[in-house]
C-alpha positions, 0 to 999 in steps of 0.5 A, a space after each residue: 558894837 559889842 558892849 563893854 565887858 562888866 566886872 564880876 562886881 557888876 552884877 548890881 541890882 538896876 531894876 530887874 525883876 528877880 529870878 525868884 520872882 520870875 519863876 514864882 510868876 511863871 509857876 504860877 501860869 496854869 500847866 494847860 496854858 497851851 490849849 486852855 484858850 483855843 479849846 474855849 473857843 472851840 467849846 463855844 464854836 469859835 475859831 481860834 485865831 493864831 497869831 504865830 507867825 509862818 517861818 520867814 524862810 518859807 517861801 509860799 506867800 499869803 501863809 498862815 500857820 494853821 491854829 497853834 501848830 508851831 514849835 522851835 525846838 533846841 539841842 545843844 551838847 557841848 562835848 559833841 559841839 552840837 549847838 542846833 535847832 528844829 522848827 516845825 509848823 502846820 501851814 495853811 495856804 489857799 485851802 492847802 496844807 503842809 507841813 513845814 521843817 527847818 532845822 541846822 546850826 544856830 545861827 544859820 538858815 540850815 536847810 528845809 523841807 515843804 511836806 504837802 499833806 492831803 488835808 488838815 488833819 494829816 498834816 497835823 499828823 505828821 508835825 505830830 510824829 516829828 514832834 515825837 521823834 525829836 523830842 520823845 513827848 507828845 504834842 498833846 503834853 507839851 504843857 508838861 514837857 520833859 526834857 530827855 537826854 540826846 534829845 531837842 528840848 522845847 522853847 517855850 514862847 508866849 503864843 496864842 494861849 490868849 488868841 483873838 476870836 474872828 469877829 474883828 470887823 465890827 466891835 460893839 459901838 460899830 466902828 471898825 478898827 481900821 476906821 480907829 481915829 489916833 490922837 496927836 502926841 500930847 508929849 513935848 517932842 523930847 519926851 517924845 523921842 525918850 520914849 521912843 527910844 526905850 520901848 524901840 524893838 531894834 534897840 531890844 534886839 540889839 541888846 540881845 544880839 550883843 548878849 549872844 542870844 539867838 532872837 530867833 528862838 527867843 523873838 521879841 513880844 513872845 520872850 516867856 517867864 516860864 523860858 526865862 525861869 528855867 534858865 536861872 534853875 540851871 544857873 543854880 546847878 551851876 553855881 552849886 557845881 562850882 562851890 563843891 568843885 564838880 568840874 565833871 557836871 559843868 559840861 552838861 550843865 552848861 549844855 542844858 543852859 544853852 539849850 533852854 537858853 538859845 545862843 548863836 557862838 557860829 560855829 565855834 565850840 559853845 563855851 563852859 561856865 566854870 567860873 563865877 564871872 561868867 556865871 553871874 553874867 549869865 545871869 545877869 543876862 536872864 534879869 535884862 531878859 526879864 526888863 525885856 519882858 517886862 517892857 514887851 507886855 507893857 507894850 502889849 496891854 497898851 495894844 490890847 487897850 486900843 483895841 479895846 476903844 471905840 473911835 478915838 484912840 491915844 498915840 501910840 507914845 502916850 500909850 506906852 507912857 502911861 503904862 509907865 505910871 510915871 511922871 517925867 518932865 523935861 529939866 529946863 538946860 538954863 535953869 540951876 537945877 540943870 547946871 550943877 546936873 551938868 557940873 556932876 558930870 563934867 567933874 566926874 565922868 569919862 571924856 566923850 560923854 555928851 549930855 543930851 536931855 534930863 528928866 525930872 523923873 517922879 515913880 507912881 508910889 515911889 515918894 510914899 515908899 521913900 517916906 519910910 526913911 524920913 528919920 534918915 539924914 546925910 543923903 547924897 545924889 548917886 549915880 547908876 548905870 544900866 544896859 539901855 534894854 532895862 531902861 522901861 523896867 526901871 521905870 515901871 518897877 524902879 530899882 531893885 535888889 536880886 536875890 539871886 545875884 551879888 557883887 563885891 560888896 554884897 546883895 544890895 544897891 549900888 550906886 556911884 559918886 563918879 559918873 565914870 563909873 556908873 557909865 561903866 555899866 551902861 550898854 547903849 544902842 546907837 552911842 545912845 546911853 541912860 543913866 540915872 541919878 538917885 537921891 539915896 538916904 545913906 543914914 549912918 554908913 559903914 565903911 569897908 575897904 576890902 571885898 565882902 560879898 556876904 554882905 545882905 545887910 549893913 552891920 547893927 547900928 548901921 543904915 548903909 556900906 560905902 566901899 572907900 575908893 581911892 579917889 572921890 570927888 572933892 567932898 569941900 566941893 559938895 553944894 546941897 539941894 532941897 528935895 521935899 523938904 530935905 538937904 541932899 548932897 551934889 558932888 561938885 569938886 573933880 575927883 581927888 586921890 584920898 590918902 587915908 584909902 590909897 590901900 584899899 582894893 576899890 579905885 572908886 568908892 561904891 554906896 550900897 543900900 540893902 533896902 530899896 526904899 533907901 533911894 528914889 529916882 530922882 532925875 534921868 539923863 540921856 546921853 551921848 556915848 563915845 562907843 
């Protein structure tokens, strides 16, 4: 099922890594990135190791594709209602080799072509030259690639820039792989499921289905920042085109996302981005992006840790556990801490919600972060909600401001006193959703009732902004709890009109922080969505 549509105001920082960061890191990757690792290996008189894999509509079995000879190619031009793709890829099976196309719709399986060569270096040859043709660069700088007007532009993946050397039958202390012994789980059988459930590869497609995008051209473990940063310096043409009212380039423009960022709309016409809502979805859609990956390479160190060790190995949960660098421990349902948990959600969220588990969560460097704000007082526990897809990121990195987006109250933090309107924000998988409560050091707030998107900042003499709804959960109502030393607030009451704010243009009020170590994760819930 579709996620909910999200408000231009949702564009809330919820752990993503943001674009600046995104295309810093991945300017940072060294242009030859594509051959530096096979051309090593060849120096030391080693085979490089591909470790792309054959397209799934080629039919011949047992195939492999020969060294890195692989490439999805993607046009899309809105005008012309073109939205298409290219793959070509050198094949190597029982010493024969050929030269495989595929091209159509996104979308669509489109049609094929199995070219038999005479050996290597002719199919090679020929997956050359078609390279050439669609794209006008050369296959040899494709670490340089140029995109050209009416031409396929390249979608670069992660490949096999860090390929494997072929002597994996035996490593250093004799013991082949295969022969690795994996430890039992060591976490209880909650935990367990939680962390199966955020690092799940159908729940990743998932959420990128759901987003429109095309998981075949952006596959999962192989999703590039370097992919992912060029789609968000599209978006700023956009959004530069749209304040200086250039109707005329947002055609292109949009054309030129599409192709760096592969999306399936059928065979319909891909749409224009000409507003701000559908703008910063967009690029909303790059940062929850960008938690996949983030996710993904997690999973890959834990892999690479593995394979690493000798004889005894950790189960694949604790592995993807501790690279979380996080604590998490299951709140007892009969303790004092678990109902008043549960108290705030029944009296603040929407019906249907189901609470399944709580977490107490505790981030490595978290607390020590959080002590910056130790002179701050009035601190309340807030609600988030996030796509269940970034859930992984949040705990790994915690919750972050993106510079690159904003919401009705500006570019900051944004957090709830209704669990109702955090879970707004939650896509989840399988009516499975994540949603975060957060101790937040609110210190002196300043109180708007109008939009204000320019906001970076609270006012001087300020240390937080709270857009007033026109209701709030009864503030009579509110007990306190001791965390480190410190009283914080918990919404208790059921949600009251306030008559003071019965003009203002927010329904429910919105707390916002523009330095993130105002808030701390303090507790995780797990829950059951009625859609």
């Amino acid at each position: 099922m579709a996620p909910k549509k999200r408000a231009a105001s949702s564009a809330k920082a919820s752990g993503k890594a943001s674009g600046k960061k995104i295309k810093e890191e991945a300017e940072a990757t060294p242009k030859d990135k594509f051959t530096s690792a096979k051309d090593a290996l060849k120096a030391a008189g080693l085979q490089a190791k591909s470790t792309r894999n054959p397209d799934s509509f080629c039919n011949l079995s047992d195939v492999v594709v020969h060294e890195d000879y692989d490439c999805m190619l993607n046009q899309t031009n809105i005008g012309n209602n073109n939205n298409k793709f290219y793959v070509i890829q050198v094949l190597e099976c029982d010493g024969k080799h050929y030269c495989w196309t595929r091209w159509g719709r996104v979308g669509e399986s489109g049609q094929n072509s199995l070219a038999v060569a005479t050996n290597a270096d002719a199919a090679i040859k020929n997956f050359e030259k078609k390279f050439k043709d669609k794209t006008k660069n050369n296959w040899s700088d494709r670490g340089n690639f140029v995109s050209h007007s009416g031409k396929y532009t390249l979608i670069e993946v992660d490949g096999d820039q860090d390929a494997e050397v072929k002597v994996d039958t035996v490593d250093s202390g004799g013991v082949k792989k295969s022969e690795q012994h994996i430890q039992p789980c060591t976490l209880e059988e909650n935990t367990q499921r939680l962390i199966k459930f955020i690092f799940n590869n159908d729940m990743f497609k998932e959420a990128m289905t759901n987003m429109n995008l095309d998981i075949k051209k952006m596959p999962l473990g192989k999703l590039s920042k370097l992919q992912i940063a060029k789609g968000f310096e599209v978006l700023e043409e956009i959004e530069e085109a749209i304040k200086n009212g250039q109707r005329n380039k947002l055609e292109d423009l949009t054309s030129n996302f599409f192709t760096r960022i592969p999306h399936n709309f059928g065979r319909n016409r891909p749409p224009v981005i000409s507003d701000d809502t559908v703008l910063q979805s967009k690029k909303e859609m790059l940062l929850v992006l960008a938690d996949i990956e983030i996710a993904q390479s997690l999973k890959a160190e834990s892999e690479k840790a593995k394979e690493e060790m000798v004889d005894t190995v950790p189960h694949p949960i604790d592995q993807n556990f501790q690279s979380l660098k996080c604590k998490l421990t299951l709140v007892d349902k009969k303790c004092k801490e678990y109902k008043i948990i549960e108290k705030y959600l029944k009296a603040t969220g929407q019906p249907g919600l189901t609470l399944i588990d709580v977490w107490e969560v505790d981030r490595d460097t978290e607390a020590e972060c959080f002590k910056e704000n130790d002179a701050l007082e009035n601190r309340k526990l807030l609600w988030h909600g996030t796509n269940v897809a970034v859930v992984a990121a949040i705990l790994k990195s915690g919750l972050r401001i993106m510079p690159h987006s904003g919401g009705r109250v500006g570019r900051g933090i944004y957090f709830a006193s209704e669990n109702s309107k955090s879970a707004g924000y939650v896509c989840p998988s399988n009516q499975i959703g994540i949603m975060f409560l957060n101790e937040v050091a609110l210190g002196k707030e300043h109180t708007i009732t109008t939009d204000d998107h320019s906001l970076r900042k609270p006012p001087a003499g300020y240390d937080s902004v709270v857009a007033r709804g026109q209701q709030e959960p009864d503030l009579s109502k509110d007990v306190f709890i001791e965390l480190d030393g410190k009283k914080v607030a918990v919404p208790q009451g059921n949600v009251v009109k306030q008559a003071q704010y019965e003009g203002s243009c927010f329904y429910n009020s919105e707390y916002l922080i523009y330095k993130e170590s105002q808030c701390r994760i303090r507790y995780l819930l797990e829950m059951k969505f009625p859609y």
